[in-house]
N, CA, C and O atoms as CSV, one atom per row, in Angstrom:
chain,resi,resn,atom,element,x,y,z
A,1,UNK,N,N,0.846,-1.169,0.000
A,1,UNK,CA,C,0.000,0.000,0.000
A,1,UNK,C,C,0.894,1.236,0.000
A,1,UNK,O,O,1.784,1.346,0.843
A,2,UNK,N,N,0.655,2.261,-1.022
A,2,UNK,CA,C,1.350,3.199,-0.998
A,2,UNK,C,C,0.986,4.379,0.005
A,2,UNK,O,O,-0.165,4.579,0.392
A,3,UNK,N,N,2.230,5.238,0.436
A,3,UNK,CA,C,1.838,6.170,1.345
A,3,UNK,C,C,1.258,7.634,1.225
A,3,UNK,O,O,2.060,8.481,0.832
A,4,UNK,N,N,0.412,7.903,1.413
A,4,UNK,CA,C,-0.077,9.083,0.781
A,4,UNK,C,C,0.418,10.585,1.854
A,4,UNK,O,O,0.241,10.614,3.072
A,5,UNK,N,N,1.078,11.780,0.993
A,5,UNK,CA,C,1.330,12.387,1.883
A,5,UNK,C,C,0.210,13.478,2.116
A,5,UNK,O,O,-0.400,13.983,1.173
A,6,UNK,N,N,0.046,13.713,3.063
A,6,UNK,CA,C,-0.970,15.312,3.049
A,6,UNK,C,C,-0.535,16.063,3.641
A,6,UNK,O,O,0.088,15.841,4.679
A,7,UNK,N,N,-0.742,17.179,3.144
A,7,UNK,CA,C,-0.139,18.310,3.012
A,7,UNK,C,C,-1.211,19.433,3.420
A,7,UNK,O,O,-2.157,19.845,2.749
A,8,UNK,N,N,-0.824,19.794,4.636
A,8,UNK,CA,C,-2.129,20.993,5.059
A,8,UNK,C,C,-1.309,22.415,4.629
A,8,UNK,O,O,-0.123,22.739,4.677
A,9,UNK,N,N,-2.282,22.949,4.280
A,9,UNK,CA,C,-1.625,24.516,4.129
A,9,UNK,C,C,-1.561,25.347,4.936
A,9,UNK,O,O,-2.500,25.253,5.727
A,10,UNK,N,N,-0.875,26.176,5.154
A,10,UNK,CA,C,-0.829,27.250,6.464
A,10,UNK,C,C,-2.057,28.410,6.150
A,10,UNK,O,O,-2.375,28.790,5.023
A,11,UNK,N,N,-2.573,28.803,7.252
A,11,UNK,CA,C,-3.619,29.853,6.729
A,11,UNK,C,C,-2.723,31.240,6.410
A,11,UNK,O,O,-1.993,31.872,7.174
A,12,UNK,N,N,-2.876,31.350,5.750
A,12,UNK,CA,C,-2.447,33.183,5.609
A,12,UNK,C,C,-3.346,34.208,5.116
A,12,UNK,O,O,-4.209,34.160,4.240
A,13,UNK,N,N,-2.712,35.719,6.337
A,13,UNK,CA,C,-3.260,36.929,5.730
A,13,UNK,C,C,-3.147,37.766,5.132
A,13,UNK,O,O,-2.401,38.566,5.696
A,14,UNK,N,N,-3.577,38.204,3.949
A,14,UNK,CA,C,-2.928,39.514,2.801
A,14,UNK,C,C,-3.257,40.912,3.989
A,14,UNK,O,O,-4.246,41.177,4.672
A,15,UNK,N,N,-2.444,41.321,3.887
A,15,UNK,CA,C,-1.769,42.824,4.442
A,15,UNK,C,C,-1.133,43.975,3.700
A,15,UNK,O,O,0.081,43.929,3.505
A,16,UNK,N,N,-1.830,44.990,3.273
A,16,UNK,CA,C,-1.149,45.990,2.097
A,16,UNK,C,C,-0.919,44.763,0.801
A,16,UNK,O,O,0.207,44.974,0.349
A,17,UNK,N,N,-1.528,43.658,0.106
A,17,UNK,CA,C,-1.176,43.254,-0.751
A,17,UNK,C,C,-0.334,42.196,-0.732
A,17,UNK,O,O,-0.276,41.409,-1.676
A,18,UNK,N,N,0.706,42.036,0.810
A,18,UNK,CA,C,1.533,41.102,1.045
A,18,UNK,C,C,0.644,40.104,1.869
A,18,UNK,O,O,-0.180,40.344,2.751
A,19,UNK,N,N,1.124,38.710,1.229
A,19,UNK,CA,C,0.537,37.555,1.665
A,19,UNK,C,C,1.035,36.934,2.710
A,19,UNK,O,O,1.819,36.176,2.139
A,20,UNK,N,N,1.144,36.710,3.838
A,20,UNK,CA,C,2.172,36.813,5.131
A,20,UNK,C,C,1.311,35.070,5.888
A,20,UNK,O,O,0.157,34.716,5.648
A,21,UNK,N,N,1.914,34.619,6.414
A,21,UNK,CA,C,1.637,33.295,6.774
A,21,UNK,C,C,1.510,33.022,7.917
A,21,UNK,O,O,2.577,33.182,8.510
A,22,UNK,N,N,0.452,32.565,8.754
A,22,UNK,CA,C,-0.062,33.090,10.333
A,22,UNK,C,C,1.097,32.824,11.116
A,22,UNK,O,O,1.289,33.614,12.041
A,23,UNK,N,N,2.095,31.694,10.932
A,23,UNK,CA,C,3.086,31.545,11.682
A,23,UNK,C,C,3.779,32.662,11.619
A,23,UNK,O,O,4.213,32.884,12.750
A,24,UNK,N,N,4.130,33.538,10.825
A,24,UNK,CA,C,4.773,34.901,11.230
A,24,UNK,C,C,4.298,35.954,11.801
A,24,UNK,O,O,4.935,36.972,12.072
A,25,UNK,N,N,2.967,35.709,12.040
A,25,UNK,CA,C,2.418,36.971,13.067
A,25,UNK,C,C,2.603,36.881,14.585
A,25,UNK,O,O,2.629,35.808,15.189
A,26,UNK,N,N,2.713,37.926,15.084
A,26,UNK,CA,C,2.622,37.961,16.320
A,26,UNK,C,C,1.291,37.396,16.559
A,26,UNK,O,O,0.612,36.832,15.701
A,27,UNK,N,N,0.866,37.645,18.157
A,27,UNK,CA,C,-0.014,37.165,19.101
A,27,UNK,C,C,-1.318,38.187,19.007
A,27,UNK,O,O,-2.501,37.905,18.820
A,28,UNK,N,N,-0.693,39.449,19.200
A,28,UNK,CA,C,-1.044,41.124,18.662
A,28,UNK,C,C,-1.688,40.993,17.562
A,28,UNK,O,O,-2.783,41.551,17.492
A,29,UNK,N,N,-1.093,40.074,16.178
A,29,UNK,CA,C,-1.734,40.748,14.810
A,29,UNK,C,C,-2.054,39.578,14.325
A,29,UNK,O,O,-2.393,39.602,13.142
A,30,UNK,N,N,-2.060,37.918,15.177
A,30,UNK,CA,C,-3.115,37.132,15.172
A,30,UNK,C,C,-4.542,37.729,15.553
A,30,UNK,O,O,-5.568,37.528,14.905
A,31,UNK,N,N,-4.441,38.485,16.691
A,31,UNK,CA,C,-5.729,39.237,17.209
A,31,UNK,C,C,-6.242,39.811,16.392
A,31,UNK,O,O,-7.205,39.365,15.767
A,32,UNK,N,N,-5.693,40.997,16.195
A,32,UNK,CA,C,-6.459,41.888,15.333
A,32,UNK,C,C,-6.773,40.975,13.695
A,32,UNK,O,O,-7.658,41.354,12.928
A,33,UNK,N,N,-6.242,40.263,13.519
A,33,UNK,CA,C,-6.547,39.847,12.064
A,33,UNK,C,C,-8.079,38.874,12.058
A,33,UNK,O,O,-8.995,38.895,11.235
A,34,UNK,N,N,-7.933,38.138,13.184
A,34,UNK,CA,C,-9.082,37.177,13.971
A,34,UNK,C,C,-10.305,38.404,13.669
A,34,UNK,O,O,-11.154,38.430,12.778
A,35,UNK,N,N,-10.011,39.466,14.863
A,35,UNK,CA,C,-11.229,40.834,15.131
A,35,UNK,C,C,-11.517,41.180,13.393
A,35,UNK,O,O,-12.683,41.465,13.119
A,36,UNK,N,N,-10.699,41.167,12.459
A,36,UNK,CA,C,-11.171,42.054,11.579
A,36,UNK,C,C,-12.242,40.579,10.635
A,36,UNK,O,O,-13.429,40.673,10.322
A,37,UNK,N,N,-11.495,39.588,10.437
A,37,UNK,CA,C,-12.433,38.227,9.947
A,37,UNK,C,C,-13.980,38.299,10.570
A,37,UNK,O,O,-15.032,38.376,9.935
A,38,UNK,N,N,-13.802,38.254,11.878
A,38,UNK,CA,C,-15.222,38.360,12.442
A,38,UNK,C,C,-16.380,39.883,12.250
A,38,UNK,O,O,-17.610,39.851,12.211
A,39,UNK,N,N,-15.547,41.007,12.167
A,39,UNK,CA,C,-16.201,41.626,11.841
A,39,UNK,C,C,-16.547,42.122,10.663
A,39,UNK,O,O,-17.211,43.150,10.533
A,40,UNK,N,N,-16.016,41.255,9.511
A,40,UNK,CA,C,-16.442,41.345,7.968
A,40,UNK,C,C,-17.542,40.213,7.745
A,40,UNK,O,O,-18.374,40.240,6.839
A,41,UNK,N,N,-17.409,39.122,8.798
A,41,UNK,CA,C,-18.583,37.897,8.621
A,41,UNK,C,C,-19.651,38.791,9.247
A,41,UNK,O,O,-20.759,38.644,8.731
A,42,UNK,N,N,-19.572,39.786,10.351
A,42,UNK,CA,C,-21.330,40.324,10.881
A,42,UNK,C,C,-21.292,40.688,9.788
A,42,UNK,O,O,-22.026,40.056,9.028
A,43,UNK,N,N,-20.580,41.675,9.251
A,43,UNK,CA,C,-20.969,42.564,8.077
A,43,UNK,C,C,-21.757,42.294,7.056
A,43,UNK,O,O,-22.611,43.000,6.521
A,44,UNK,N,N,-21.204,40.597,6.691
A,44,UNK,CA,C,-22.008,39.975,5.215
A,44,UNK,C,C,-23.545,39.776,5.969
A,44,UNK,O,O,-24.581,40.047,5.361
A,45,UNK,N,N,-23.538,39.253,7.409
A,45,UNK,CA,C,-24.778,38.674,7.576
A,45,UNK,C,C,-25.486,40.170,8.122
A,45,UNK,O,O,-26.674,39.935,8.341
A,46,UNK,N,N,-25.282,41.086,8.306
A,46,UNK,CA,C,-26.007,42.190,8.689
A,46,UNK,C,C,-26.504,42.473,6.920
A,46,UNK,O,O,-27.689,42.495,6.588
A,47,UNK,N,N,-25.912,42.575,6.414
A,47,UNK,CA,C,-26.189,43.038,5.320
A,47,UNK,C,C,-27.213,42.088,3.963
A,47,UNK,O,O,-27.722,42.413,2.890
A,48,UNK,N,N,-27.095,40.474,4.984
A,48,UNK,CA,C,-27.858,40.055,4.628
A,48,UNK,C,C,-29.390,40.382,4.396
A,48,UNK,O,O,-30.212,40.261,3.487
A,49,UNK,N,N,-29.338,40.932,5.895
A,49,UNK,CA,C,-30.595,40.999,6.759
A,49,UNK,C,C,-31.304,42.000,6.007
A,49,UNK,O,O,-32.334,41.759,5.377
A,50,UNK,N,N,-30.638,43.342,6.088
A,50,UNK,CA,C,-31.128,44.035,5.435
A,50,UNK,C,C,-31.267,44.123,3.911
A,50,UNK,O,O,-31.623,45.201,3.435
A,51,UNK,N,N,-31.006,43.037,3.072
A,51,UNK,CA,C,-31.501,42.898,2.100
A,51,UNK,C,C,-32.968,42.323,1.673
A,51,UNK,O,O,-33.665,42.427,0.664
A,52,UNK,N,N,-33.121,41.555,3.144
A,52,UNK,CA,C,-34.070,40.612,3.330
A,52,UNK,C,C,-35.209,41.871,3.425
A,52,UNK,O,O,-36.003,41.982,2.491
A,53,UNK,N,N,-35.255,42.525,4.213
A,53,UNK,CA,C,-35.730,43.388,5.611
A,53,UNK,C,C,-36.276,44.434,3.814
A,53,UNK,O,O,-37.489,44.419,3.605
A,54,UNK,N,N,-35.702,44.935,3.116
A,54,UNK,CA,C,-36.110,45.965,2.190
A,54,UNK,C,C,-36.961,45.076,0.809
A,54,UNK,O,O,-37.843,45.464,0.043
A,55,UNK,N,N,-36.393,44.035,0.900
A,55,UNK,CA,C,-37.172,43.301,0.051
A,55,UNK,C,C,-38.787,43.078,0.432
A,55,UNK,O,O,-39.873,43.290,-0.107
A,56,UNK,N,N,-38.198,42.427,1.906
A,56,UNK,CA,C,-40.018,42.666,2.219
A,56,UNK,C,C,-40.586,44.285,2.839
A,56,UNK,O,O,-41.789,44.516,2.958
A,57,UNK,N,N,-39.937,44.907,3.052
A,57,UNK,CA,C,-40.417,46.843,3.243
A,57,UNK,C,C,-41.287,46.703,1.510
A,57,UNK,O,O,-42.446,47.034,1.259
A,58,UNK,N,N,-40.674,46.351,0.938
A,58,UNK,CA,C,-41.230,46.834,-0.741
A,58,UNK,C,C,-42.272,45.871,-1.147
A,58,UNK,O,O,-43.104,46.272,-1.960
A,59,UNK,N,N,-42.339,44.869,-0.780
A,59,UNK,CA,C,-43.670,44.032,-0.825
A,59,UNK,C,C,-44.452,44.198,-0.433
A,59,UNK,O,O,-45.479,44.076,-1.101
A,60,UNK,N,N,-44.518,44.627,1.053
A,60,UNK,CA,C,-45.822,45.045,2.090
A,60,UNK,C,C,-46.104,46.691,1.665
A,60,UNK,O,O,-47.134,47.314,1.924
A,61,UNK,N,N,-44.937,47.197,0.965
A,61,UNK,CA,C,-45.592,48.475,0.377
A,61,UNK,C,C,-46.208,48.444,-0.579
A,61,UNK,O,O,-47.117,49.254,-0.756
A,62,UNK,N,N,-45.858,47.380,-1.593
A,62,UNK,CA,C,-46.195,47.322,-2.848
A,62,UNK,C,C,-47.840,46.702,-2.387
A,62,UNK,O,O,-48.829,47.236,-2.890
A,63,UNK,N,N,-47.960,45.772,-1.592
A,63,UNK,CA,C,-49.434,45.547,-1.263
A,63,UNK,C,C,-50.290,46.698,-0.853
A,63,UNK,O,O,-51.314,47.094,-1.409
A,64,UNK,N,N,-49.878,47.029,-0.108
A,64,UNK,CA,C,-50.230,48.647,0.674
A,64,UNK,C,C,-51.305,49.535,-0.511
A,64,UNK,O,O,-52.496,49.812,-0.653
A,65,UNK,N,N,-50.095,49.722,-1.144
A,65,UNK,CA,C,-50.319,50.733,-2.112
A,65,UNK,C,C,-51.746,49.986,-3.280
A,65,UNK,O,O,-52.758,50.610,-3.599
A,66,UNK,N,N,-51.423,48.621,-3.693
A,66,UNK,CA,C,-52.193,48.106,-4.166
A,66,UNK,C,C,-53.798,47.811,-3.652
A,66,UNK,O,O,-54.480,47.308,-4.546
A,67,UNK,N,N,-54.201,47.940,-2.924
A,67,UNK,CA,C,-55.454,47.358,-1.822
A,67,UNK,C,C,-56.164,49.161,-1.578
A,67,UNK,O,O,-57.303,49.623,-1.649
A,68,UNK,N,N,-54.823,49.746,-1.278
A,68,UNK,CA,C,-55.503,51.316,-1.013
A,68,UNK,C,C,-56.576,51.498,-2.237
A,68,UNK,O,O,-57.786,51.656,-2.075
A,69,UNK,N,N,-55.840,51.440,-3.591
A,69,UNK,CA,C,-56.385,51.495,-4.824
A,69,UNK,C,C,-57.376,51.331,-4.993
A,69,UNK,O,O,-58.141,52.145,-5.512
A,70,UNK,N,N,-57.763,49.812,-4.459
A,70,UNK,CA,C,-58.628,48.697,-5.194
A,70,UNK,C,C,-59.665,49.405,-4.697
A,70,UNK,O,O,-60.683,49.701,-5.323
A,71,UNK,N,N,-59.242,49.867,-2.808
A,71,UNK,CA,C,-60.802,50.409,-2.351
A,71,UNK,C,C,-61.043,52.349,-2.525
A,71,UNK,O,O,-61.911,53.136,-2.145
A,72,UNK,N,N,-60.144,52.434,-3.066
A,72,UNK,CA,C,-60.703,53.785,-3.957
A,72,UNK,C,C,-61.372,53.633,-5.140
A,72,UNK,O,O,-62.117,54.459,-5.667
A,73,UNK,N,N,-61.012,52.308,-5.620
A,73,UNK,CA,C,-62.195,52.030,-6.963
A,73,UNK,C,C,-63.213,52.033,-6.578
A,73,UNK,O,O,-64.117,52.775,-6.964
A,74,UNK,N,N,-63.316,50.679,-5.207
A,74,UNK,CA,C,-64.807,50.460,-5.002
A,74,UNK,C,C,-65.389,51.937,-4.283
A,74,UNK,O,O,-66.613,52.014,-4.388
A,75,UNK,N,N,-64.864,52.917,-3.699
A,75,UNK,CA,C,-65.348,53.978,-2.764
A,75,UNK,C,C,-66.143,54.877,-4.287
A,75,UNK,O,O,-67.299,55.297,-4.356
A,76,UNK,N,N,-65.101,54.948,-5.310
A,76,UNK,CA,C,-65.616,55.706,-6.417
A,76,UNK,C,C,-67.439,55.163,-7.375
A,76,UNK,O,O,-68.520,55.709,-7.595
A,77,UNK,N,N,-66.773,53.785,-7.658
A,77,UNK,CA,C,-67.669,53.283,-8.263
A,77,UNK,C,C,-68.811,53.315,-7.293
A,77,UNK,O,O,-69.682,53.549,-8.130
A,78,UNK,N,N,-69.471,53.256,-6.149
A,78,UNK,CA,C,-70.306,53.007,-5.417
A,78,UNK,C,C,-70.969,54.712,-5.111
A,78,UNK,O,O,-72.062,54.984,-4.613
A,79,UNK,N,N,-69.956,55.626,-5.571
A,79,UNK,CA,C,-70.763,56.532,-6.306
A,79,UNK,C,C,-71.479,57.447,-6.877
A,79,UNK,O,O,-72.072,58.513,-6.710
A,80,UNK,N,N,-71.117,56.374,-7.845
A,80,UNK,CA,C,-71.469,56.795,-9.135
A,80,UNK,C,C,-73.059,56.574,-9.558
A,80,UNK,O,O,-73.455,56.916,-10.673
């Protein structure tokens, strides 16, 4: 049976463009690099939200607006 090697990769962070390899960071700019990951993941999911959140603002307006209509037809037609 042959031996298979695996090979994990080191994580690394781009910094000004330079690609730097977690084993060379300090403890300091493990931290802050950790803080800035986590606060670009709220970011995507905040921004989820509010995509969600305006999608339905514009539906329940778009109904809104639609129903107001319908009973200004019937308020008109009734008359007539």
């Amino acid at each position: 049976m042959a031996n298979k090697e695996t090979v994990k990769e080191e994580n690394t962070v781009t910094i000004d463009g330079n690609k730097l390899k977690e084993s060379e960071l300090t403890e300091q700019q493990k931290y802050f690099a950790s803080q800035i990951q986590e606060a670009r993941g709220k970011r995507m999911q905040l921004q989820r939200q509010m995509d969600r959140n305006t999608a339905v603002i514009n539906s329940f307006e778009a109904a809104l607006v639609e129903t107001t209509k319908e009973i200004a037809e019937e308020v008109l037609s009734e008359e007539k």
